[in-house]
C-alpha positions in Angstrom: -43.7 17.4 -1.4 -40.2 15.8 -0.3 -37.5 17.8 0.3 -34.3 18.1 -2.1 -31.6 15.8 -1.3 -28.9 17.3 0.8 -31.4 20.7 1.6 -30.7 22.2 4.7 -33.5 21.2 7.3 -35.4 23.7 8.9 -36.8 23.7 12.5 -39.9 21.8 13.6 -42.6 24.5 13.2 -40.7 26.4 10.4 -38.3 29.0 11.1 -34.7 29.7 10.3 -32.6 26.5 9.2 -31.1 24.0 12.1 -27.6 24.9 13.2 -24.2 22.9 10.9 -23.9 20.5 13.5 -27.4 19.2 13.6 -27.8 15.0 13.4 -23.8 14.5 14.2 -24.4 12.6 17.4 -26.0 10.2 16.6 -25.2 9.6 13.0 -21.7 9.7 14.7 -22.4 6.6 17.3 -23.9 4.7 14.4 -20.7 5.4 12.2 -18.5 4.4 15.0 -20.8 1.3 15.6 -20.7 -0.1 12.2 -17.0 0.6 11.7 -15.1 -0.3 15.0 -14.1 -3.8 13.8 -12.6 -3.1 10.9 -10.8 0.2 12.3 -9.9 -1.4 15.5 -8.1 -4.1 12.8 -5.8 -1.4 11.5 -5.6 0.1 15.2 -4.1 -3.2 16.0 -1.8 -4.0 13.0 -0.1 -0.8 13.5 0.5 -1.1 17.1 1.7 -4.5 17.3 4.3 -3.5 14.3 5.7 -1.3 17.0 5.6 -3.3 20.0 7.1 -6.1 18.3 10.0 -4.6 17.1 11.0 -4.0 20.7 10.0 -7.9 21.5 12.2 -9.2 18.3 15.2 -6.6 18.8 16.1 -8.2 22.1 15.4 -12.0 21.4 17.5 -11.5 17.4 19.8 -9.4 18.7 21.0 -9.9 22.1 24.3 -8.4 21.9 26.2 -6.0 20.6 28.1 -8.1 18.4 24.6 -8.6 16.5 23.6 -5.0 16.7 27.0 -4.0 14.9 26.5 -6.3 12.2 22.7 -5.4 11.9 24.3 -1.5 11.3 26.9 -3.0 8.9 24.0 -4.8 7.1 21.4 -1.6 7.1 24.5 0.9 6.2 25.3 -1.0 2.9 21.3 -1.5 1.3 19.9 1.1 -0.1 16.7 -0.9 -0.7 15.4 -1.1 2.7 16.5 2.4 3.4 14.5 2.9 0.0 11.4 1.5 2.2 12.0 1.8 5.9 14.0 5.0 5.6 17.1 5.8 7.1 18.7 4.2 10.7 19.6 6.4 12.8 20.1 4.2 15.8 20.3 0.2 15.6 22.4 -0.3 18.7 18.8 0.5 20.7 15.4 -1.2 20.7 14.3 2.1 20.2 16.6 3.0 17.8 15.4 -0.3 16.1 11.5 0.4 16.1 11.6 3.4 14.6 13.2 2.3 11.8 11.2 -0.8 11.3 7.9 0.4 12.4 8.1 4.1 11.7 7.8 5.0 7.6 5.5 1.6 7.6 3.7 2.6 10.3 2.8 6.2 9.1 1.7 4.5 6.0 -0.6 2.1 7.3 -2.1 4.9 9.3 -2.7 7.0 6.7 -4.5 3.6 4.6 -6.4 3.3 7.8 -8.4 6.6 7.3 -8.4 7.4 4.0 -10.3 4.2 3.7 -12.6 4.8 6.6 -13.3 8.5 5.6 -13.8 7.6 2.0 -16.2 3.7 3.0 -18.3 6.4 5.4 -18.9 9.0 3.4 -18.5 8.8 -0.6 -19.6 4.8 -0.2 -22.5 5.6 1.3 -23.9 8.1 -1.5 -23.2 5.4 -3.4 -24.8 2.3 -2.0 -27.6 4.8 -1.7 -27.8 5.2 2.3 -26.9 8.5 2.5 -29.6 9.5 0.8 -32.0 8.2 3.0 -30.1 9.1 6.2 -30.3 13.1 4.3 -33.9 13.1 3.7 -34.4 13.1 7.7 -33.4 15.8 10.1 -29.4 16.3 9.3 -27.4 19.1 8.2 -25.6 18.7 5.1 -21.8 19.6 6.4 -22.3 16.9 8.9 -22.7 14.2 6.8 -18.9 14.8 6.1 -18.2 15.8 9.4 -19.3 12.8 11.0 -16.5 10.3 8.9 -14.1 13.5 9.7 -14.3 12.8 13.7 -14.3 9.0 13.0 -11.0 9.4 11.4 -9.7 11.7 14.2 -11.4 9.0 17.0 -9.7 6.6 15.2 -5.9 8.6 14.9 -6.0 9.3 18.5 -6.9 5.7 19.7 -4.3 4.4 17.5 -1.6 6.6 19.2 -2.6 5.7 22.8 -3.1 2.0 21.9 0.8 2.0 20.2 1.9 4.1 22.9 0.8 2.1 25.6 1.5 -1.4 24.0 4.9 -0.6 22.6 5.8 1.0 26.4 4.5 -2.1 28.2 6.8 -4.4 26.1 10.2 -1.9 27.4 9.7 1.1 24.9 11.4 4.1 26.3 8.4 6.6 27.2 9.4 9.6 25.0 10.8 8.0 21.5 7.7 6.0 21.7 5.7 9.5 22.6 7.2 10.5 19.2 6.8 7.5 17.0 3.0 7.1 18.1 2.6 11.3 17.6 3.8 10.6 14.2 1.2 7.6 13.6 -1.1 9.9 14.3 -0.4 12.6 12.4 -0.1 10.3 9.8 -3.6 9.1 10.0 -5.2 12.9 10.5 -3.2 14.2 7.4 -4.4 11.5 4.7 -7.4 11.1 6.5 -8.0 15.2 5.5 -6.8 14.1 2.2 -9.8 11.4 1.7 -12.1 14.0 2.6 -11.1 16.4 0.0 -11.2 13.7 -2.3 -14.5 12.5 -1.4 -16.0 15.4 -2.6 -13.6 15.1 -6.1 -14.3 11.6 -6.7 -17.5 10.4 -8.2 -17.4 7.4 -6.9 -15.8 5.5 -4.1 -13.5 4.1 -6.3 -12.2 7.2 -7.7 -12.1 8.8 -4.6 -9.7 6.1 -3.0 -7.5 6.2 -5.8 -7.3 10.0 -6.0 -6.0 10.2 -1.8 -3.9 6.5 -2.3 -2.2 7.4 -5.5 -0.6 11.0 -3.9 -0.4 9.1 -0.9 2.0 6.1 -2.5 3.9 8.8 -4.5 4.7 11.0 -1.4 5.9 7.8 0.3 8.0 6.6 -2.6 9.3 9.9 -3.1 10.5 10.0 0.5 12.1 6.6 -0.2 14.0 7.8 -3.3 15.1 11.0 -1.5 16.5 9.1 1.6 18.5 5.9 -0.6 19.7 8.4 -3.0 21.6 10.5 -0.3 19.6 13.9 -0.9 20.3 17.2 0.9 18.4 17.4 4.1 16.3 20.3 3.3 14.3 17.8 1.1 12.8 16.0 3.9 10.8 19.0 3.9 8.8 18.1 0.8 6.7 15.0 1.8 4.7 14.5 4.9 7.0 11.4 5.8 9.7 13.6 5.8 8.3 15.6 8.5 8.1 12.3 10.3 11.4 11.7 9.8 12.6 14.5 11.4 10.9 14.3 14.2 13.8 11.7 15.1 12.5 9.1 17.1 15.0 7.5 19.4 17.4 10.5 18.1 16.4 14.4 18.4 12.8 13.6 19.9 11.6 16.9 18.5 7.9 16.8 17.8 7.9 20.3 16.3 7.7 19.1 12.4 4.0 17.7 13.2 2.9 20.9 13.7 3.8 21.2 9.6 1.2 18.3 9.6 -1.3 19.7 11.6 -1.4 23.0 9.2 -2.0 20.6 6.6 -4.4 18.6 8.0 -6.6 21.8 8.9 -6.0 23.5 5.1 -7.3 20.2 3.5 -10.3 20.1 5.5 -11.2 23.5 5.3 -11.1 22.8 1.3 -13.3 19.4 1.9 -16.2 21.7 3.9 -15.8 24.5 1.2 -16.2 21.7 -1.6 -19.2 19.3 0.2 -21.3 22.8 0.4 -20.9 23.3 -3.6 -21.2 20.0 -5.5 -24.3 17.9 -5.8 -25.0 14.9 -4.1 -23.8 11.9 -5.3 -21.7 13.8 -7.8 -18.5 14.4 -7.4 -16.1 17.3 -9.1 -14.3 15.1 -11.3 -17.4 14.2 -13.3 -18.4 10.4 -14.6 -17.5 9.9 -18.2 -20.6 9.1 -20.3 -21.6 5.4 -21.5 -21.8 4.7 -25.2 -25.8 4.8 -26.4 -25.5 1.2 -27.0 -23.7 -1.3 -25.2 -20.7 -2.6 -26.7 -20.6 -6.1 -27.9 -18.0 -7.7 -25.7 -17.3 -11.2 -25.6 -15.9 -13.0 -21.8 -12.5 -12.5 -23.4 -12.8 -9.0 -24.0 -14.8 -8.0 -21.0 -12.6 -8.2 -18.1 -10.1 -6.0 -20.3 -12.8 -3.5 -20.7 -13.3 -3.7 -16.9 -10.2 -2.8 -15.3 -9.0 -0.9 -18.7 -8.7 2.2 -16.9 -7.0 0.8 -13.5 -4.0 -0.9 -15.9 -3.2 2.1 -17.3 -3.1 3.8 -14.3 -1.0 0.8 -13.0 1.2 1.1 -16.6 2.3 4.2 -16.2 3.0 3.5 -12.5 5.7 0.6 -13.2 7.1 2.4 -16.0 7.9 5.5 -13.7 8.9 3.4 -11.2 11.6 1.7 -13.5 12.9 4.8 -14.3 13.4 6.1 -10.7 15.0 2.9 -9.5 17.2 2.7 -12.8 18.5 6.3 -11.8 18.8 5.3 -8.5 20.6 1.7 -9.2 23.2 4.3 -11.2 24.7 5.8 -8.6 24.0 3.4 -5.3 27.8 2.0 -6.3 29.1 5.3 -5.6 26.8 6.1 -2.5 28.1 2.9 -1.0 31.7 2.9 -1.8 31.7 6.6 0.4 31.0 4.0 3.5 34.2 3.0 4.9 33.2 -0.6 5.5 32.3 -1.0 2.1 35.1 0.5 0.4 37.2 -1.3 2.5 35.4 -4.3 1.0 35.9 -3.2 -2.6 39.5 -2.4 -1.9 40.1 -6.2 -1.6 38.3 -7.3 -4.3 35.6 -8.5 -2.2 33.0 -7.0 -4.3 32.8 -3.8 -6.7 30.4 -0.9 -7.3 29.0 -2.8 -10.5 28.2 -6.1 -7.8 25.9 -4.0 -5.5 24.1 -2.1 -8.1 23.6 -5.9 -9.6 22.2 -7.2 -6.3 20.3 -3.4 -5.7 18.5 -3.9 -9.3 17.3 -8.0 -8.4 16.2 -6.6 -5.1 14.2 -3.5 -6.7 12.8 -5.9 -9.4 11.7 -8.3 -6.4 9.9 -5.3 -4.4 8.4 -4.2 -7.9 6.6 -7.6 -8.2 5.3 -7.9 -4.6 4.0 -4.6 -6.0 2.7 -6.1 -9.4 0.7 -9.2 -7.1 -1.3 -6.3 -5.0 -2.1 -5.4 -8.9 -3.0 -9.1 -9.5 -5.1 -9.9 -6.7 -7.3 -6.9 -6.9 -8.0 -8.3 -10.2 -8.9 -11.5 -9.0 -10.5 -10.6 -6.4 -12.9 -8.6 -8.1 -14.6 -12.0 -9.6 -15.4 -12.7 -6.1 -17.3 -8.9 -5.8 -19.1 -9.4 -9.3 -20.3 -12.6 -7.2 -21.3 -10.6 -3.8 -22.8 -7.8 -6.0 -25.1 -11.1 -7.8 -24.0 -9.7 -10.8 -22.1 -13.0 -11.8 -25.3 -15.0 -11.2 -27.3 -13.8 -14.6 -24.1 -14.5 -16.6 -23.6 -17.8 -16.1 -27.7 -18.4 -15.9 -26.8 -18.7 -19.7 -24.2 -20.7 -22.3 -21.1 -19.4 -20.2 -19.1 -21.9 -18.4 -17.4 -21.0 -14.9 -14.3 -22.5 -16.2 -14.1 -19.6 -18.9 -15.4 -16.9 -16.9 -12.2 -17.3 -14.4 -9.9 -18.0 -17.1 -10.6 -14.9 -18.9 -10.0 -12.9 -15.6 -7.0 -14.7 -14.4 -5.7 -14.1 -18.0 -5.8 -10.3 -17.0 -4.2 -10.6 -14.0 -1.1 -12.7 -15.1 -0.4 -10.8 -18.1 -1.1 -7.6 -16.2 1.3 -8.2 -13.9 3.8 -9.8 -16.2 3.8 -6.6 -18.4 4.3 -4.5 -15.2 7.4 -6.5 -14.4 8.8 -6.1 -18.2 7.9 -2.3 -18.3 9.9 -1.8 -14.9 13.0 -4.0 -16.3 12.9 -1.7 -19.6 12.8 1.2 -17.5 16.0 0.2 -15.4 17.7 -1.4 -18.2 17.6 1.1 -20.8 18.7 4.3 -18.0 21.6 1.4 -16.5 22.4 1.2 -20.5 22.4 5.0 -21.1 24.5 5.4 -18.2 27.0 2.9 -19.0 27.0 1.3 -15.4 27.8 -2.6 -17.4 24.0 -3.8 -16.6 22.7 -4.0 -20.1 19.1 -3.4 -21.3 18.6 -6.8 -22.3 20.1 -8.1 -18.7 17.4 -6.1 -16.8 14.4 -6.8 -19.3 15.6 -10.6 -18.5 16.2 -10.3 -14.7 12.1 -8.8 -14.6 11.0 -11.7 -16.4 12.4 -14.2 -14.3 10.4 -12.5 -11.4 7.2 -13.0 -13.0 6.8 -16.6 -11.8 6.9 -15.7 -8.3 4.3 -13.0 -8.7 2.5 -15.2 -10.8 2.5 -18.1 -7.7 1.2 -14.9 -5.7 -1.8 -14.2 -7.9 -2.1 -18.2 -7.7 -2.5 -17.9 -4.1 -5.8 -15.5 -4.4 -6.8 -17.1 -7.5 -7.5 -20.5 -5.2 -8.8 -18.8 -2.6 -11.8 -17.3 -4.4 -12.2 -20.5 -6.7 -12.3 -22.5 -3.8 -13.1 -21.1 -0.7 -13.8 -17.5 -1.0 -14.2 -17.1 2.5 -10.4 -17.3 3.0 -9.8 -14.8 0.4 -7.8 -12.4 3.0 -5.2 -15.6 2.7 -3.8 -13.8 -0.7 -2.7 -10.9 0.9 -1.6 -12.8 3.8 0.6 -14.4 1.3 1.7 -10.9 0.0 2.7 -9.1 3.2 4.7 -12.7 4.0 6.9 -11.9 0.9 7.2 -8.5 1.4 8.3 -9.2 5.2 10.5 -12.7 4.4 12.6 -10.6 1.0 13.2 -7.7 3.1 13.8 -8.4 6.5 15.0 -12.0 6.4 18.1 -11.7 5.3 18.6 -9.1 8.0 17.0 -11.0 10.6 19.5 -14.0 9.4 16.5 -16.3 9.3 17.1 -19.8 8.1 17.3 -21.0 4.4 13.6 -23.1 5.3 12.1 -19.5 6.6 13.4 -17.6 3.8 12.4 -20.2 1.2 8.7 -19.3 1.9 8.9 -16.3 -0.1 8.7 -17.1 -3.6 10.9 -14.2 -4.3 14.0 -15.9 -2.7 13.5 -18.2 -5.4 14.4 -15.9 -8.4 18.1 -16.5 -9.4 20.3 -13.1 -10.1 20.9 -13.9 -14.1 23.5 -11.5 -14.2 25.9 -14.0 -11.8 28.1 -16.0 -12.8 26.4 -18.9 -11.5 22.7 -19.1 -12.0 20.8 -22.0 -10.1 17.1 -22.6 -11.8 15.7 -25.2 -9.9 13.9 -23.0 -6.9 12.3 -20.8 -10.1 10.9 -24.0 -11.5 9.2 -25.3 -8.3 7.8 -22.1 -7.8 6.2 -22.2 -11.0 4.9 -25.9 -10.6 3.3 -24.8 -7.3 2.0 -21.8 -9.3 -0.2 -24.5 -12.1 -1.6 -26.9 -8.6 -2.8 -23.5 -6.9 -4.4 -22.5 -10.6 -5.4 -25.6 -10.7 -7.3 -25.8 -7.2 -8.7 -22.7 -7.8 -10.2 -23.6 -11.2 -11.6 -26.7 -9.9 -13.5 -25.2 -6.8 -14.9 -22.4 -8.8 -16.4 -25.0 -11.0 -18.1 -27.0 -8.2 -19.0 -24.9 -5.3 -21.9 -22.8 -4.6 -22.5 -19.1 -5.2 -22.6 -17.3 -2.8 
C-alpha cells in the first residue's frame, strides 16, 4: 500500500518519523540546477541597471552644467518621481544610480523571487512533479523549504553580483553597499510573500497574482506618496519606503532593512504554519466549481470566457489607477509652483499650473498604456501556451480556421486594452472635472483614446511574433521595456528626436494644446495593421510547434 501524498516518511526499518529537514539537499541542488539560467537572467538585469547608471551618468553628463539641468528637469516631474522616486542627489553618479536603479531595482528583485518561489514550489504540484518527488523519502516542510533557500541563494548572489559590478564601473563602496542591501532585501521580502501565497493560491496562477498584485500596489502606493509631497512618516507604510530611507548616496543608514528582515521572517513563519495544514495540491483559497456541463462557447466567445476573470481584475485596476493619478494631476500645479525655478517660470508667463498638470495627465495616460500592452501581450501570448500545452492542436484538427482562432484572441487584447485606457481617462477626467482644475472630462476621455494606437502597435509587436516566429516572442516585451525606458528617460537623457521616435508613445499628440500635429499617430497606426498583418499571415502558414 502507497503512502499518502505529503505523509511524513518514517525511518528505514520503522521507527519515529525522519527529521523536517530530511530530502533538502539534494532536492535543493536539483532546484538550483534546473533554475540557475533563468534566475541568473534577473541576477543580471538588475545588476547591470545599477552599474550602468554609473557608466551613462559620466558619458550624458559630464559636467556640472548638465548635472544642474538634469536636477532642474527631475525637480519639476512628478511622473518620474511618481516611478523612480525622489532625487536626492543628481550632482553624483551615486546620487544618480540610486535614483535610477534603486525603486526599479527593488522591484525587479522582488519579480525575481516571487516568481522563482512560486515556478518551484506551487508549479510543481501542479505539473504533477511534486507529487512524485513526495512519494519518496522527503519531509513535507521541505518541499517549501527548498524554493525558500533558492530565493535567499538567489537574493544574496544578486547583492554581491550588483555590488561588485556597480563598484568595478566607479561606484563609491558604501552607497553601493546600501543600494545592493536594499536589492536584497527586496528579493527576501516578496520572496516570503510568494511563499505564503503559495500555500493560498490553488494554482500557480493564482498564487502569482495574489504576491504580484500586493506587490504592484505597495510599489504604486510608494509612488503616489512620494509625487504627491506626503509627510515623511509615510515612508514607513510600504516596504519601498523602507528602501528609501535607507538613503543611498545620502544618509547610508541601513537600519530600515531590519523593518524588512522582521517581515520577511513573520511571512515565512505563516508559509511553514500554512504548508503543514492544507492539502496537497490544494490551496486555501479554494478552486471554484465547473458547471455540470460545458458551456456552449463559440471561438468568439471563448477567449472572453478565458481571461474573464484576469480583465476584471485588470478593470478594476485602471479604474483605480485613474482615480489616483486624477487626484494626483489636481494638485501637481500647486506642488510645483512651491519650487522656486518653477514659479519663477510661471511668474513670466512661461507656463502656468494648468500647463504642467496638462503635460502630467498625457504623461500618466502614456505610462498607463505601457501598462495596458503588459495586459495585451499576456493575452496574446497565451495563444502561443494553448499551442505548447498541445491544446490548440485538437481545435483546429476540425472546421476552425487559424485565421479566426487569432482573430478572436487579438480581438480581446485590443479591446482589452483600449477599454483600460478609456476607464483610466474617465477616472482622471471626471476627478480634474470635479475639481475644477480647466481639464474637462471629455478632454481626458479623448487624450486616453488617442493613446490606444500606440498600445495597440505594442500588442502588434507580440501579436507578430507568435504568428510568425514564436520563438522570438520575448521581442514584445523587448518592445515594451523600450517604451517604458525611451517615454521616461529620454527626454531627460536629451536623446535625439530619431531615438525618441522609437517609442510609439512619443507619437501621441497632447489634444489639449493649442497646436495638435496627427501625423506621427497615424504612422503608428499604419505600422500597427503591417505587424497585424505579419502576424496573421505566419500563424496561417507555419508549423505547430
Amino acid at each position: 500500500m502507497m503512502p499518502a501524498v505529503g505523509a511524513r516518511p518514517s525511518r528505514p526499518g520503522g521507527g519515529r518519523p525522519a527529521p523536517w529537514y530530511t530530502g533538502i539537499r539534494p532536492l535543493l541542488v536539483a532546484t538550483l540546477r534546473q533554475e540557475a539560467r533563468a534566475t541568473m537572467a534577473w541576477i543580471v538585469l538588475v545588476s547591470v541597471l545599477s552599474a550602468s547608471s554609473i557608466a551613462a551618468y559620466r558619458w550624458i553628463f559630464p559636467d556640472a552644467a548638465d548635472r544642474e539641468a538634469l536636477a532642474l528637469t527631475m525637480s519639476s516631474s512628478p511622473a518620474l518621481e511618481l516611478i523612480f522616486g525622489p532625487a536626492r542627489d543628481l550632482m553624483t553618479n551615486d546620487g544618480f544610480n540610486a535614483w535610477r536603479a534603486g525603486m526599479l531595482g527593488a522591484l525587479l528583485s522582488g519579480l525575481m523571487t516571487i516568481l522563482l518561489v512560486i515556478r518551484t514550489s506551487r508549479a510543481e504540484e501542479d505539473s504533477g512533479r511534486a507529487e512524485l518527488v513526495a512519494a519518496g523519502v522527503i519531509s513535507r516542510r521541505a518541499r517549501l523549504v527548498v524554493p525558500v533557500v533558492a530565493a535567499v541563494l538567489a537574493s544574496g548572489a544578486l547583492g554581491a553580483l550588483c555590488f561588485l559590478l556597480t563598484w568595478a564601473f566607479g561606484g563609491q563602496p558604501t552607497p553601493t553597499l546600501v543600494l545592493s542591501a536594499n536589492f536584497t532585501a527586496s528579493a527576501l521580502v516578496f520572496g516570503a510573500l510568494a511563499a505564503l501565497t503559495a500555500q493560498l493560491g490553488s494554482e500557480a496562477h493564482t498564487a502569482n497574482w495574489l504576491a504580484i498584485g500586493p506587490m504592484g500596489v505597495l510599489y504604486g502606493a510608494r509612488g503616489y506618496l512620494d509625487a504627491s509631497d506626503a509627510p515623511e512618516w509615510t515612508q514607513w507604510l510600504t516596504p519601498f519606503g523602507w528602501f528609501e530611507r535607507t538613503g543611498p548616496a545620502a544618509e547610508n543608514d541601513p537600519r530600515p532593512l531590519l523593518a524588512a528582515l522582521g517581515l520577511t521572517v513573520v511571512l515565512l513563519a505563516a508559509a511553514l504554519v500554512a504548508a503543514g495544514r492544507r492539502d496537497f495540491g490544494l490551496g486555501f483559497v479554494p478552486l471554484r466549481a465547473g458547471r455540470a456541463a460545458a458551456p456552449r462557447l463559440g471561438v468568439w466567445l471563448f477567449p472572453w470566457r478565458l481571461h474573464r476573470a484576469s480583465l476584471a481584475g485588470w478593470g478594476l485596476a485602471f479604474a483605480l489607477l485613474g482615480i489616483v493619478m486624477g487626484t494626483l494631476s489636481t494638485s501637481v500645479g500647486s506642488i510645483l509652483a512651491d519650487n522656486p525655478v518653477i514659479a519663477a517660470r510661471i511668474a513670466t508667463g512661461a507656463t502656468s499650473t494648468a500647463e504642467l498638470s496638462t503635460v502630467f495627465i498625457v504623461t500618466v495616460l502614456q505610462l498607463i498604456g505601457i501598462v495596458a500592452a503588459i495586459m495585451g501581450a499576456q493575452i496574446v501570448l497565451r495563444v502561443h501556451a494553448e499551442e505548447l500545452e498541445h491544446r490548440l492542436e485538437p481545435l483546429l484538427a476540425g472546421p476552425l480556421h487559424r485565421g479566426r482562432y487569432l482573430a478572436a484572441n487579438v480581438m480581446v487584447a485590443l479591446v482589452a486594452t483600449g477599454c483600460a485606457l478609456l476607464i483610466a481617462g474617465s477616472g482622471i477626467g471626471l476627478v480634474n472635472a470635479a475639481d475644477g482644475t480647466g481639464v474637462g472630462f471629455g478632454e481626458a476621455l479623448y487624450q486616453g483614446a488617442c493613446t490606444i494606437p500606440a498600445v495597440w502597435l505594442l500588442v502588434g509587436l507580440s501579436t507578430a511574433t507568435v504568428g510568425a516566429c514564436p520563438g522570438l516572442r520575448t521581442i514584445g516585451w523587448g518592445g515594451i521595456v523600450a517604451t517604458f525606458a525611451i517615454t521616461l528617460l529620454g527626454p531627460t537623457f536629451n536623446l535625439p528626436e530619431w531615438a525618441l521616435s522609437i517609442s510609439p508613445m512619443h507619437h501621441v499628440p497632447n489634444v489639449m494644446a493649442d497646436d495638435v500635429e496627427w501625423t506621427g499617430l497615424a504612422v503608428v497606426s499604419a505600422i500597427a495593421l503591417v505587424l497585424w498583418a505579419i502576424g496573421f499571415a505566419g500563424f496561417v502558414r507555419r508549423d505547430l510547434s
